[in-house]
C-alpha positions as CSV (number, residue, x, y, z in Angstrom):
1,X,23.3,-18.3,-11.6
2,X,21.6,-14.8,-12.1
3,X,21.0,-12.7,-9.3
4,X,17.3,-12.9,-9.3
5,X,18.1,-16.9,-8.9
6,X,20.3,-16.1,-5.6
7,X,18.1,-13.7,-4.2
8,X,16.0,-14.3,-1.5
9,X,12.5,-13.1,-1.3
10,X,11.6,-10.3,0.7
11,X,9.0,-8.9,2.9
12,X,8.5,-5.7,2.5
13,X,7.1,-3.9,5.5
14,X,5.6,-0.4,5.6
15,X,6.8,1.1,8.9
16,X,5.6,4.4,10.1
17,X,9.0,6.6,11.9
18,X,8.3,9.0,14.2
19,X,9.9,12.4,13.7
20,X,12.1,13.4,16.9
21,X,13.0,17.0,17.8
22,X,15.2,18.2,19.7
23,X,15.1,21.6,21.1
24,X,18.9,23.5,21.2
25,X,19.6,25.8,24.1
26,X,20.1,29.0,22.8
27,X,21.8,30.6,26.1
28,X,24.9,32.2,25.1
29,X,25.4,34.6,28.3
30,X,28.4,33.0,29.3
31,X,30.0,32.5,25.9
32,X,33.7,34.6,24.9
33,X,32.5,37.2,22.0
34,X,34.7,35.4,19.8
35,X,32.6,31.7,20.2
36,X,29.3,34.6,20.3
37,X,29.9,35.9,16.9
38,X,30.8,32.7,15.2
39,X,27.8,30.6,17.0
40,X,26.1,33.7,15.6
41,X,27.5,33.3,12.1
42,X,26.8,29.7,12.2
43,X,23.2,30.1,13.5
44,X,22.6,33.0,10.3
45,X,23.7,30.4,7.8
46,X,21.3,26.9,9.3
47,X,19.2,29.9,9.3
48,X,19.9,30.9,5.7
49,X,19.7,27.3,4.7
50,X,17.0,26.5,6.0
51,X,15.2,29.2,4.2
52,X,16.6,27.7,0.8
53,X,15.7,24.2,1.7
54,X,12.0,25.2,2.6
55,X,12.1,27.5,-1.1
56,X,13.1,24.6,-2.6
57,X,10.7,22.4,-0.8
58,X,7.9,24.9,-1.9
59,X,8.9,24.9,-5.2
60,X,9.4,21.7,-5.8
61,X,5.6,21.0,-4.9
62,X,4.9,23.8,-7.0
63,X,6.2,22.4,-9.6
64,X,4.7,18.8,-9.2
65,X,1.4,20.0,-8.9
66,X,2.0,22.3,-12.4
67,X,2.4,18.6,-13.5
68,X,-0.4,17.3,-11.9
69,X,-2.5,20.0,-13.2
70,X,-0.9,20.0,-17.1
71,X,-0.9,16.0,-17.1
72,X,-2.8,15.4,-20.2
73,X,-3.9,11.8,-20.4
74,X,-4.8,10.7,-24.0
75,X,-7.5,7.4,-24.5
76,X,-5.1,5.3,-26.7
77,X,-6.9,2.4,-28.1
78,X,-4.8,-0.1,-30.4
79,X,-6.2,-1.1,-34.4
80,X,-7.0,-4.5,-32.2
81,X,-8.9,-3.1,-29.8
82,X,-6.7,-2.9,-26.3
83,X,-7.0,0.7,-24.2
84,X,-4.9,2.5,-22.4
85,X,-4.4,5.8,-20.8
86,X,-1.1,7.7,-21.7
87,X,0.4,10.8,-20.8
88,X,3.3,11.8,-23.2
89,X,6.5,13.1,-21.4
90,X,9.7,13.0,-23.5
91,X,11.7,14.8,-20.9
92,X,13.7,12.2,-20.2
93,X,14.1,9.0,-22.0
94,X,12.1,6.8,-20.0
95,X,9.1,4.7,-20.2
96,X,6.3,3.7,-17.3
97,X,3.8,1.0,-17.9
98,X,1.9,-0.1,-15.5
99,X,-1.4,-2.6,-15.9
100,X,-4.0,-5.2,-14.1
101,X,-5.6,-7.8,-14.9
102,X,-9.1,-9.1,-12.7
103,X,-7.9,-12.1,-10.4
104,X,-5.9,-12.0,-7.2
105,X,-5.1,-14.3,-4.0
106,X,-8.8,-14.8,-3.5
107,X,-8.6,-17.5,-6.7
108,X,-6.5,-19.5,-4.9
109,X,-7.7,-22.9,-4.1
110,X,-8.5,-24.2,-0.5
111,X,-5.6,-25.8,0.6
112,X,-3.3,-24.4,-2.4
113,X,-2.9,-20.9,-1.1
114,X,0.0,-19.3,-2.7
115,X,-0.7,-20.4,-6.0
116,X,-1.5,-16.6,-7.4
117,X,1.9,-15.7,-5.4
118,X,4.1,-18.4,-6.8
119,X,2.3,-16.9,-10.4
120,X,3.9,-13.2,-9.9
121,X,7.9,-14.8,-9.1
122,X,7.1,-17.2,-12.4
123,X,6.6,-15.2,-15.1
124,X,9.9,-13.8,-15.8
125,X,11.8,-17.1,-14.9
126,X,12.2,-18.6,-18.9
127,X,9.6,-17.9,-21.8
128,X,9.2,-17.7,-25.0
129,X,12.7,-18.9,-26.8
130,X,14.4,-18.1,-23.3
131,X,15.1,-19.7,-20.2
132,X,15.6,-18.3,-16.8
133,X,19.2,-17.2,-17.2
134,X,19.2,-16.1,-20.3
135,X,15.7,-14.1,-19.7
136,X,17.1,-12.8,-16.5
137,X,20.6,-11.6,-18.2
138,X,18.2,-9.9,-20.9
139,X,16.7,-8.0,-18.4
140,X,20.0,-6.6,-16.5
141,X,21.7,-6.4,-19.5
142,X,19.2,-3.8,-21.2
143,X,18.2,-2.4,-17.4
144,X,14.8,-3.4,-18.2
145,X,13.2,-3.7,-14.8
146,X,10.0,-6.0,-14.8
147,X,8.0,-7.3,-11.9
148,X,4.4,-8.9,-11.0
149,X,2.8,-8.5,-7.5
150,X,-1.0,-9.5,-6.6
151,X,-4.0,-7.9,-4.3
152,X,-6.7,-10.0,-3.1
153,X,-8.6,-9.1,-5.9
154,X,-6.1,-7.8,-8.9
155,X,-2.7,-9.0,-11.2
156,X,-0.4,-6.0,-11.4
157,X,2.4,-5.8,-13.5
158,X,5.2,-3.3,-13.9
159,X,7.5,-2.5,-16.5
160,X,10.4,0.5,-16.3
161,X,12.5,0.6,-19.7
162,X,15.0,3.2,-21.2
163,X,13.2,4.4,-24.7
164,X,16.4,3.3,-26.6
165,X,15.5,-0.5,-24.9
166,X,11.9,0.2,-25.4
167,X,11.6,-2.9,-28.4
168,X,13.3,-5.4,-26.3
169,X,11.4,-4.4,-23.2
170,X,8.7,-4.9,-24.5
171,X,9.6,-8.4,-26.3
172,X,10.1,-9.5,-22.8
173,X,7.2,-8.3,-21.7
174,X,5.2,-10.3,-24.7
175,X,6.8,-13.3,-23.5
176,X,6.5,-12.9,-20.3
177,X,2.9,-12.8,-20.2
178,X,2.4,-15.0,-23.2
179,X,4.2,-17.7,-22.8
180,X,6.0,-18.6,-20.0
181,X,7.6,-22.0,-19.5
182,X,6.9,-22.8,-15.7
183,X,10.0,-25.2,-15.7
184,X,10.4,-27.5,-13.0
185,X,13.7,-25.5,-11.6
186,X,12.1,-22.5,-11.4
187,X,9.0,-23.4,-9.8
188,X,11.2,-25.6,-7.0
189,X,13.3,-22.7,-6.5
190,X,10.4,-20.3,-6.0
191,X,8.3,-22.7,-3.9
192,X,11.5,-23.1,-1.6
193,X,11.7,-19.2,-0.7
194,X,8.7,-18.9,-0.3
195,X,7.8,-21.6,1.9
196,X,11.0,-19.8,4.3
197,X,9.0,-16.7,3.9
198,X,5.9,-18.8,4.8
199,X,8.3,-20.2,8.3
200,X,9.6,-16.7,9.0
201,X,6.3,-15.2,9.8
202,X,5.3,-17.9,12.2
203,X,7.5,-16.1,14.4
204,X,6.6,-12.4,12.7
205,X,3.8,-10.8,15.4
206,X,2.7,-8.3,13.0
207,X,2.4,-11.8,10.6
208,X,0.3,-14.3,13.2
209,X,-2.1,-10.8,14.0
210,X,-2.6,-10.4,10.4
211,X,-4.1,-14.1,10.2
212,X,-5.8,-14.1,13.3
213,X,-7.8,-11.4,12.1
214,X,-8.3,-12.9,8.7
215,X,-9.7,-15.5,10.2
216,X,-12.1,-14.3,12.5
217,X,-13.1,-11.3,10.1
218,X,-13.7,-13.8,7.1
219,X,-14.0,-17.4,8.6
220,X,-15.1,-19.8,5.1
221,X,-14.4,-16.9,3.0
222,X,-11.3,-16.5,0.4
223,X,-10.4,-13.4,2.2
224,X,-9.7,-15.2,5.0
225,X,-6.9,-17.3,3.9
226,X,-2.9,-16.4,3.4
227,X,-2.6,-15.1,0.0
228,X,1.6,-16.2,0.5
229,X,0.4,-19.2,1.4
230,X,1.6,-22.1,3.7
231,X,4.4,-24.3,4.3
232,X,1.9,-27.3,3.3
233,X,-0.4,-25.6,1.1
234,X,2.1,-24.2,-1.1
235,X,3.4,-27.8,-1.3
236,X,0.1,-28.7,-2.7
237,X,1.1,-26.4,-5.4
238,X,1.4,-27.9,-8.9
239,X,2.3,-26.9,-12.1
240,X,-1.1,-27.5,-14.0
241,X,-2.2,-25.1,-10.9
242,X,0.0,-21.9,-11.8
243,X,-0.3,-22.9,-15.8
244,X,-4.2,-23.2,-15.2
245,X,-3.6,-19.4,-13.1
246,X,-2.4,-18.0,-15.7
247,X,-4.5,-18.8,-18.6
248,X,-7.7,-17.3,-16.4
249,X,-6.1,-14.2,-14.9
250,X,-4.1,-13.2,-17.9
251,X,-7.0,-12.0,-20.2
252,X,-7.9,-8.7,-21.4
253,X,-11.6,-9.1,-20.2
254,X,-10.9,-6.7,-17.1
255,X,-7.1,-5.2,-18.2
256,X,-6.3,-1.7,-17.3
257,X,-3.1,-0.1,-18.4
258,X,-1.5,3.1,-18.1
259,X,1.3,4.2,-19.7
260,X,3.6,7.4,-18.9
261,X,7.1,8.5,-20.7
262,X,8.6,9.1,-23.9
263,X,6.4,7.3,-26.1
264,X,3.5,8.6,-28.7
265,X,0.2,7.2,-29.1
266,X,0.7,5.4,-32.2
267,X,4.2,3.5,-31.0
268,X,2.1,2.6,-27.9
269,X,-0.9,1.5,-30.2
270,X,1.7,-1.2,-31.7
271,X,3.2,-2.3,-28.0
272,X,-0.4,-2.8,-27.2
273,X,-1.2,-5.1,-30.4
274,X,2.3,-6.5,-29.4
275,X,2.0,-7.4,-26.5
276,X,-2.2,-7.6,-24.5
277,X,-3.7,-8.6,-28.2
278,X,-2.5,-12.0,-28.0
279,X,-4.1,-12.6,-24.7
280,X,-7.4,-14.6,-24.1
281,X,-10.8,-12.7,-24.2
282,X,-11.6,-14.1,-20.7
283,X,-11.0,-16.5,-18.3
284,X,-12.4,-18.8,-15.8
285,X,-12.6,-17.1,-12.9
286,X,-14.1,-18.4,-9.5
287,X,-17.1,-16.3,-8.4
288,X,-16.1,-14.2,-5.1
289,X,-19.0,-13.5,-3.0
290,X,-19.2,-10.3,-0.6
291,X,-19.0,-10.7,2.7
292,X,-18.9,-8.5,6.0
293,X,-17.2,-8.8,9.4
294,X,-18.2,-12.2,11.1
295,X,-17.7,-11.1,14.3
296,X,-16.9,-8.6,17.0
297,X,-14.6,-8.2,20.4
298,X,-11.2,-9.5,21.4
299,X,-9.1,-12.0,20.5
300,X,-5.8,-12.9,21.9
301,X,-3.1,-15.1,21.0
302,X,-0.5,-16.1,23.4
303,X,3.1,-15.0,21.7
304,X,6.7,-14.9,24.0
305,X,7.2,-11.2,23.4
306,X,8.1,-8.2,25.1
307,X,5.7,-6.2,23.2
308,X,1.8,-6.6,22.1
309,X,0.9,-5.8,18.2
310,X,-2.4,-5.0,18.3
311,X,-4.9,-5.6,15.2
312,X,-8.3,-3.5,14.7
313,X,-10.8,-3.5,12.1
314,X,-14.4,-2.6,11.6
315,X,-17.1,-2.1,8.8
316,X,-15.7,0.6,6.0
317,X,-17.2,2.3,3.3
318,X,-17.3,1.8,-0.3
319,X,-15.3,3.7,-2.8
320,X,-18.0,4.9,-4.8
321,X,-20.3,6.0,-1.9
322,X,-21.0,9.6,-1.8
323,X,-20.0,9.8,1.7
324,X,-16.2,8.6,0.8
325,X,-14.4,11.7,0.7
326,X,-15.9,12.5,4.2
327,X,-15.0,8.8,5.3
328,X,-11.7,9.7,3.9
329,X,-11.1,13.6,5.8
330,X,-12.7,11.6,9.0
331,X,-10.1,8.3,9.1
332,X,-7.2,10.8,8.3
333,X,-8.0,12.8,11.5
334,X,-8.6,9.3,13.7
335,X,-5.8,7.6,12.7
336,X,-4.9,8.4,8.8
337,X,-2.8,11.4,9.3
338,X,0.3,10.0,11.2
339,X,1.7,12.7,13.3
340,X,-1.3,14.8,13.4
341,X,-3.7,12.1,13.7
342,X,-5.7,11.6,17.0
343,X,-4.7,8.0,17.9
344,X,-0.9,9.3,17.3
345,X,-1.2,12.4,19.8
346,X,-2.9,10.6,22.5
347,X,-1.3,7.5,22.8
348,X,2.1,8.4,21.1
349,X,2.9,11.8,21.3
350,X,1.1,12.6,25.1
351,X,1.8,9.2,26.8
352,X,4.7,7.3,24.6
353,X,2.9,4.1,24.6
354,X,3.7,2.7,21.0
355,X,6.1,4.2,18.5
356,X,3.5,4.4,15.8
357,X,-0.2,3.9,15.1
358,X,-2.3,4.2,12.4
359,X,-5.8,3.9,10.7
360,X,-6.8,3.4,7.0
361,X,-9.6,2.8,5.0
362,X,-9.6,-0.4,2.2
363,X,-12.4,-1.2,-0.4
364,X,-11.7,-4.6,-1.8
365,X,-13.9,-5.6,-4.2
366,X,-16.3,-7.5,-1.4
367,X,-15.8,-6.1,1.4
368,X,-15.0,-2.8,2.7
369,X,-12.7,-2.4,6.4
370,X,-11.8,0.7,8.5
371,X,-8.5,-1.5,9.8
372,X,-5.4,-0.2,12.2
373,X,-2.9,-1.2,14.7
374,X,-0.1,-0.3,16.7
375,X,2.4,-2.0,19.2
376,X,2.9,-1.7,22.4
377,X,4.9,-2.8,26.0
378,X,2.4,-6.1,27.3
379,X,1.9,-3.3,30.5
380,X,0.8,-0.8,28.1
381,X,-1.4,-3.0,25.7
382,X,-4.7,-2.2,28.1
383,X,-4.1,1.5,28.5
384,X,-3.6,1.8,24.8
385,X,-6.5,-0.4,23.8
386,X,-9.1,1.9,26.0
387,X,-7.3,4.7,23.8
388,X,-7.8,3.7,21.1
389,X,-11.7,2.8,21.7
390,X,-12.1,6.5,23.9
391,X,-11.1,8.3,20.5
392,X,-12.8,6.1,17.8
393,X,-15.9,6.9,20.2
394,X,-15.4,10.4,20.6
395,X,-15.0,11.3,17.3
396,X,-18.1,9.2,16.3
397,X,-20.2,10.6,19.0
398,X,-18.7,14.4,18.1
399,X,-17.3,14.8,14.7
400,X,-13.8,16.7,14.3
401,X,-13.3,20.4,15.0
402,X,-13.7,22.9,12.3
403,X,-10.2,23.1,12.7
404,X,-9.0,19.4,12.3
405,X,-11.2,19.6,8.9
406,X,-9.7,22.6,7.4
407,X,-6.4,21.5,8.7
408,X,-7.3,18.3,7.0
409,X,-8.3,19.4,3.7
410,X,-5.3,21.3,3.5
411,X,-3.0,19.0,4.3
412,X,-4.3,16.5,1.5
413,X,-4.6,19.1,-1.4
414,X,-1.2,20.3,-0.4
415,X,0.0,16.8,-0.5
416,X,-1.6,15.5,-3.7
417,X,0.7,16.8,-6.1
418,X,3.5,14.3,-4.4
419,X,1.7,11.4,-6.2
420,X,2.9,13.3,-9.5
421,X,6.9,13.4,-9.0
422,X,7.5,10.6,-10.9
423,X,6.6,8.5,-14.0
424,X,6.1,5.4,-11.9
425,X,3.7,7.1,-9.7
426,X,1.8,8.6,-12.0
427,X,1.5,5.2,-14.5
428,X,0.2,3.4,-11.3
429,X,-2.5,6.3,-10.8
430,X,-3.8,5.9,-14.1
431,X,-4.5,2.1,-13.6
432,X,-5.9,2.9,-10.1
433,X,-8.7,5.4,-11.2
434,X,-9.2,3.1,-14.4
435,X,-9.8,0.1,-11.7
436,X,-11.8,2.3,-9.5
437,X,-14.2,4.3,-12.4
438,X,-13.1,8.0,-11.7
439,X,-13.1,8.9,-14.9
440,X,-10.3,10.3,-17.2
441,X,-10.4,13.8,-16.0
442,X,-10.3,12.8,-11.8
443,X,-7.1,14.6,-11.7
444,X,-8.5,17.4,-12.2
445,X,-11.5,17.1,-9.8
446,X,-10.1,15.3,-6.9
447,X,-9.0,18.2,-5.0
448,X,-12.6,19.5,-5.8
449,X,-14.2,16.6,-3.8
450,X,-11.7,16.9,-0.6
451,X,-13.1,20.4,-0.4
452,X,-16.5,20.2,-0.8
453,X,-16.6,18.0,2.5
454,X,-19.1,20.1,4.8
455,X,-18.6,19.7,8.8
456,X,-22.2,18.0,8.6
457,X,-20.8,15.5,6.3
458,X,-18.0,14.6,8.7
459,X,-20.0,14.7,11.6
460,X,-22.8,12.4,10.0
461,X,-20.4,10.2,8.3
462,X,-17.9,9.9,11.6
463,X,-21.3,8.6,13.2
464,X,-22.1,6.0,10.5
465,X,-18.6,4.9,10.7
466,X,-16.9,5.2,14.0
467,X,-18.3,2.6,17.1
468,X,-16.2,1.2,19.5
469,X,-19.0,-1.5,19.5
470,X,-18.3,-3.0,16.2
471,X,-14.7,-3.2,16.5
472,X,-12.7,-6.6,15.6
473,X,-9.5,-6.5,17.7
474,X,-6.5,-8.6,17.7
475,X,-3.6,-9.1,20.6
476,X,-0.4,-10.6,19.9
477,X,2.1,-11.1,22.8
478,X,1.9,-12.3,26.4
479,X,-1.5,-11.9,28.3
480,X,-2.9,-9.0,28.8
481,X,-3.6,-7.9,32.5
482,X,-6.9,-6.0,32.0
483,X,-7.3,-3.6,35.1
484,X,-9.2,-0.8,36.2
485,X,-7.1,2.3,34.8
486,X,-7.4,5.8,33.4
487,X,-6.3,6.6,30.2
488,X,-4.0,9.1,31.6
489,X,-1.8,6.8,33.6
490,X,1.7,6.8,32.9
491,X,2.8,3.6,30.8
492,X,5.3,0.9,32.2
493,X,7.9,1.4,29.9
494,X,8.6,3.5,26.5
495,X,8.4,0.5,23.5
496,X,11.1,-0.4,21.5
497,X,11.2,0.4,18.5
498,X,12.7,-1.8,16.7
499,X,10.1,-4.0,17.4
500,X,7.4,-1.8,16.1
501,X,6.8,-2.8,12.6
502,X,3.5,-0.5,11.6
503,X,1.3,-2.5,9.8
504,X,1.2,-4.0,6.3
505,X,-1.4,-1.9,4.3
506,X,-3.3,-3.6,1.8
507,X,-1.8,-4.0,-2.0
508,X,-4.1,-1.2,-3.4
509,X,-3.2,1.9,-5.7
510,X,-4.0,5.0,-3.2
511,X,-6.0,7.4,-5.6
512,X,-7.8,9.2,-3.0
């Protein structure tokens, strides 16, 4: 048994920890001189360190955006035809490929969700001339990393592979995608973990939110159903369903690769040829029509818990609206910009009612959400609810300050070189602005649109977005005692948190 065979699926959770500080008391009048001059000497060198770390912070920022801004992406397109974007980097012996294919959960058929989840645990589980052990070995013998995940709407697949290994990586990779063998073993073994995955988050708060609002924001809608699936449904899962999958999603009518490492164009050309040519043209794909938020207010659903999760959403905005970028500056100073968002200083940082909260901004290909959440002590739940609700409406009604924008705009050119610090990061950028139509030079120019956001534009585009009347919200947890309260009353209890999971963001690559 390999160790892909014994290990259990996982659900990885993206958790937002709060930063604590802690102030030192820096009397020393009653301190011997000796204990003076060495708390003295000790204080000089944190001081002197920290100095060195910040240099070397600043630096290394410097130095990722020097690669950001001298990452030169070639347009590599193989004698048969298949694109992809490349930036050349021999510095270390490494190779990044990263690619999507049109087609995610939202093919799944009524009453067979799972079946595009089931797909991404599949593929490297026996093709070609190998089976599942001796595919799996291949992989850890070589340290060949390869693994398929899926969006509502997208495929993605991931390859990492030592340039020396590059051939054999990218055998398996042919394989993989070309002909896998769906045995019967395989697919049991895989349908068993993930129908405990399936049983774990019927007890998971963050989990039961997460559908409740699926299904009240997209009632008869493909959006609307569990993408892992169900215990049942993915029992209804056969193996003419994940071999029919397959042969519709893995096409190069919609592909999108990027590639980033030691590698030239005309050794990629050949992987290419290798390893997309073979693939179908197209597929059959089931058409996806767009839909909108069914409905508005709140929705509770009785859960024994000490603590409420608590699910927002409301009408988004495109990603190729001219107002984006403002949409974008706007949600990070609502809720976006974790410790120096609004939602986080009033309801975390001035009153300690949840350990984290949070806003973003998804575009799926139908349908576009401002989402969020946060959780909270069941006594708290109504204070923070009204919180949340007083902000998203102030900000509408007002706009941000002219010093949350530039503070803003700052902090998101500053950061932007961060998404440039590794192969991986980079490779899954150059599929994201592929999927998203940016065009080849957008590294160049994003920084360009963040600053070219006016205070009009955030003020207009804060009032298009931001009503506490359109808002879709979720409660998880015991019933809430709804009571006539200011949102400056002190809350019943700090939360726990360890119970605070954050929210799970959507399975999108973040080129903003």
């Amino acid at each position: 048994m390999t160790r892909r065979q014994a290990m259990p699926i996982r659900q990885i959770q993206t958790s937002r920890v709060p930063i604590h500080q802690t102030a030192k008391d820096a009397t020393m009048h009653n301190r011997p001189a000796r204990a003076q001059a060495l708390a003295n000497q000790t204080e000089g060198t944190a001081r002197a360190l920290v100095i060195l770390l910040g240099l070397f912070a600043s630096l290394f920022v410097l130095f990722s955006w020097g690669q950001a801004r001298a990452t030169e992406i070639q347009r590599v397109v193989s004698d048969k035809g298949i694109e992809a974007w490349l930036v050349e980097d021999h510095t270390v012996p490494i190779i990044a490929v990263d690619f999507s294919f049109t087609g995610g959960s939202a093919q799944d058929t009524p009453g067979k969700e799972g079946t595009v989840s089931m797909l991404t645990s599949l593929l490297d589980e026996g093709a070609g001339d190998m089976d599942s052990p001796t595919f799996q070995t291949a992989l850890e013998d070589n340290a060949i990393k390869l693994s398929f995940s899926a969006s509502r709407d997208r495929f993605y697949g991931s390859l990492r592979t030592l340039t020396p290994n590059r051939q054999i990586a990218f055998d398996l990779l042919s394989k993989s995608l070309q002909s896998p063998h769906f045995d019967a073993e395989p697919i049991e073994r895989m349908r068993a973990q993930w129908i405990v995955s399936a049983k774990r988050k019927l007890t998971d708060p963050d989990s039961i939110a997460g559908r409740a609002m699926r299904e009240a924001a997209f009632p008869d809608h493909p959006y609307g159903l569990d993408s892992d699936g169900s215990e049942a449904s993915l029992a209804n899962v056969t193996r003419d369903d994940i071999t029919a999958m397959h042969k519709n999603i893995m096409t190069r009518d919609g592909l999108f690769i990027g590639v980033v490492g030691a590698i030239d164009a005309d050794s990629l050309k050949a992987m290419l040829d290798q390893v997309f040519a073979p693939l179908p043209e197209t597929g059959t794909l089931a058409p996806i029509s767009d839909v909108t938020i069914a409905t508005t207010g709140e929705q509770h659903v009785d859960f024994a818990t000490p603590q409420t999760s608590i699910s927002f959403m409301m009408p988004g905005i495109k990603r190729n609206d001219k107002d984006f970028y403002a949409a974008y500056l706007v949600n990070h100073i609502l809720g976006g910009g974790s410790f120096s968002s609004r939602l986080y200083e009033e309801i975390r940082e001035k009153r300690g009612l949840a350990y984290s909260v949070y806003s973003y901004l998804s575009d799926y290909d139908h349908a576009q959400i401002l989402a969020g959440g946060m959780a909270t002590r069941t006594g708290n739940a109504d204070q923070a609810l009204m919180l949340v609700k007083q902000e998203i409406q102030r900000l509408g009604n007002e706009g941000p300050t002219e010093e949350e924008l530039a503070d803003t705009k700052k902090f998101l050119i500053g950061n932007y070189p961060l998404r440039f610090d590794s192969s991986s990061k980079i490779s899954r950028q150059l599929v994201g602005i592929q999927e998203e139509g940016l065009g080849i030079d957008y590294f160049d120019k994003r920084n360009s649109y963040i600053e070219g956001v006016t205070m009009e534009d955030a003020k207009r585009v804060a009032k298009r977005l931001l009503d506490p009347s359109k808002l879709l919200i979720i409660t998880v947890g015991q019933q809430i005692k709804h009571a006539a309260i200011s949102p400056n009353q002190q809350p019943s209890a700090v939360p726990t948190p360890a119970n605070d999971n954050g929210g799970k963001k959507p399975a999108k690559v973040a080129t903003n």
